[in-house]
C-alpha positions, 0 to 999 in steps of 0.5 A, spaced: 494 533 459 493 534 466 485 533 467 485 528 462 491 524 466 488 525 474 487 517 474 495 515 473 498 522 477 493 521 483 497 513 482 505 516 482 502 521 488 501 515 492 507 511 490 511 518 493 508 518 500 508 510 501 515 512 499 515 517 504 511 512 509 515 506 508 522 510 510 517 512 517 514 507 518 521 502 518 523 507 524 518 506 528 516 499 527 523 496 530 521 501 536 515 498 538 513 493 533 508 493 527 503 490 527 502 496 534 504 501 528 499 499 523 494 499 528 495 506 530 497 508 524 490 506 521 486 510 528 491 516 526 489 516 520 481 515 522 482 521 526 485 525 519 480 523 514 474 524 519 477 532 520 477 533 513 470 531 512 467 534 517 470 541 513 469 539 507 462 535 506 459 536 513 460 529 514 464 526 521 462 520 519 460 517 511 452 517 514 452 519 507 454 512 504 449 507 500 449 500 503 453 498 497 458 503 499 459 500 506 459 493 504 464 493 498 469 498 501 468 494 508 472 489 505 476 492 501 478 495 507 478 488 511 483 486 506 487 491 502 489 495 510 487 489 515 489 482 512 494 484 507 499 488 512 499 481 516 501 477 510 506 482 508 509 482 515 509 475 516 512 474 510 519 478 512 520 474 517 519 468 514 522 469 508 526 475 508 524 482 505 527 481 497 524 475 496 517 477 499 517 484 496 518 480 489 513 476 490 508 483 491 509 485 484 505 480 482 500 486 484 499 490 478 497 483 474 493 480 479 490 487 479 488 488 472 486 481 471 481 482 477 479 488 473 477 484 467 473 480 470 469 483 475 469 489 472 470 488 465 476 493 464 479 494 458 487 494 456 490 496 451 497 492 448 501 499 450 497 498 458 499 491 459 507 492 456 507 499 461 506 494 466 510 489 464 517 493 464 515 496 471 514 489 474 520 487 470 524 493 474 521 492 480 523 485 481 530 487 477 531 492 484 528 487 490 532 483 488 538 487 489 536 487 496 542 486 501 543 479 505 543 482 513 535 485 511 532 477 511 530 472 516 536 467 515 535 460 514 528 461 513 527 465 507 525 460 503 520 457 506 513 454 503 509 458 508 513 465 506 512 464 500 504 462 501 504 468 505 505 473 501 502 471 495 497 472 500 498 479 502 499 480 493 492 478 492 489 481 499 492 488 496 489 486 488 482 484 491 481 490 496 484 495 489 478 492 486 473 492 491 474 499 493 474 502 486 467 497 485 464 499 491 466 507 491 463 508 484 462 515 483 463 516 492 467 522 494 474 519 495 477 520 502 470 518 504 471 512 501 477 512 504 474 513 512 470 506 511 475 502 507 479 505 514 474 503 518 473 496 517 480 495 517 481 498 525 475 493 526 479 487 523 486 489 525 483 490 533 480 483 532 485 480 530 490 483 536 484 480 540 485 474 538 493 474 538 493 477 545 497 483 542 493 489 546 498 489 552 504 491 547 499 496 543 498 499 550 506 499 551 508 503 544 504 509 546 508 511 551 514 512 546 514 519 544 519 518 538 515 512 535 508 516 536 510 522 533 513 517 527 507 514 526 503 520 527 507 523 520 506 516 517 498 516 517 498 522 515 503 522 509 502 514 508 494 513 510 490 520 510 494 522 502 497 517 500 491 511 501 486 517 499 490 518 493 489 511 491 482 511 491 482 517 487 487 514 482 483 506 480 476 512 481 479 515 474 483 509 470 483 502 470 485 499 477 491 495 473 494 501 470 494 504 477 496 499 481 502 498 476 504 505 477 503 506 485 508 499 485 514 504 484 514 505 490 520 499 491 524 503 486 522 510 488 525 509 495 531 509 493 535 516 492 532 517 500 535 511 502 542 513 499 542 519 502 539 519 508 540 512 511 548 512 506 546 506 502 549 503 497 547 502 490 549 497 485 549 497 477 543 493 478 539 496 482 540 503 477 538 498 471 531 496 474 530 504 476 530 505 468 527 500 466 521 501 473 520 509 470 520 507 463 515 502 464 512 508 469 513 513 462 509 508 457 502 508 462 502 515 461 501 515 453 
């Protein structure tokens, strides 16, 4: 069950530590500023992978890559590490975190018709229902979010609202260009380019926003680096390594479909550490997320 399985368990892997990530990184961007945690969580994270593959391949760097390999993993990093985070970011300060958030479920869909047409991925009636009922759940619990986590009188405006759909087909398009451009490439080495072009992208973007002295700044808070350190090697050393592992070894909808959980997933931690309180309909889009979740697996 397992082996045959590896794609759709590697997805729900990820979605659990970007759950693990989200509640860390929440933290630590109130302290210092998210956009200087994406940054230091991506270089962080660098230092990770690059250890590991010096261990485990004898590789520091993935000298070993193929000038395909570069090329399409450059630009899934560019935009599914780089340009989508700032979409995403943006968005919640224009339009707030509920409706931001939904607008991101448009992933899994957006996903699977990037797959169809690039890669010619097959899917079948059960797939597309099992999306649809996590999409539906997802959905059914961002809305639920609470008033006071939104940027009021903003919230709906055409420029959020075009920013993060912007950060959904950033995440889509860099889902797909990974899996195109890893092929049959040893995952966390993948990972290590996709990373790199995403610090390369990020730092110019930093340049041209004049941003370096607030990045320089967060790094003499002790308790936001020590955040961010965990975050990069729960969410971005395992969890992104994951997500390759996963579209390596099922469709890149499917996967992307599970890894959407995450919405739903941080609920209980929420409750219990930070004293949330939880709404009937919030429970009903968990069921309805995990059910659809259920289907993938059959």
């Amino acid at each position: 069950m397992f082996s045959s399985r590896v794609g759709e368990f590697a997805a729900l892997a990820a979605a659990c530590l970007w759950t693990v990530n989200a509640l860390i990184a929440e933290s630590a961007s109130r302290k210092v500023g998210s956009v200087s945690v994406t940054l230091i969580r991506l270089v962080l994270g660098f230092a990770f992978i690059s250890a590991l593959n010096l261990v485990v391949r004898g590789f520091l760097l993935p000298t070993d890559a193929t000038l395909h390999n570069w090329i399409w993993l450059s630009l899934s990093g560019v935009m599914g590490l780089s340009v989508a985070d700032l979409f995403i970011f943006r968005a919640f300060v224009e339009i707030g975190a509920r409706i931001a958030m939904l607008i991101m479920a448009l992933v899994p869909p957006m996903t699977a018709l990037m797959g169809w047409l690039v890669m010619r991925e097959s899917l079948t009636g059960l797939d597309l229902m099992g999306m649809l009922l996590t999409v539906v759940g997802i959905a059914l619990v961002v809305l639920e979010k609470k008033q006071n986590t939104e940027s009021i009188g903003s919230r709906h405006s055409l420029t959020g609202v075009l920013l993060a759909f912007g950060g959904a087909v950033s995440q889509a398009i860099g889902l797909v260009l990974g899996k195109y451009g890893m092929g049959s490439y040893y995952f966390f080495a993948a990972t290590q380019i996709r990373v790199i072009a995403g610090i390369i992208g990020l730092s110019l973007f930093i340049s041209f926003i004049g941003g370096w002295p607030r990045v320089f700044r967060a790094l003499t808070c002790k308790s936001a680096m020590l955040q961010t350190s965990c975050g990069a090697f729960f969410g971005l050393f395992l969890g992104v390594s994951f997500s390759l592992l996963a579209v390596q070894n099922t469709q890149a909808g499917v996967a992307s479909a599970i890894m959407a959980l995450v919405p739903v997933l941080i609920i209980p931690p929420s409750i219990i550490f930070k004293k949330d309180r939880v709404t009937y309909r919030e429970v009903l889009g968990a069921i309805i997320a995990v059910w659809g979740s259920a289907i993938l697996f059959l």
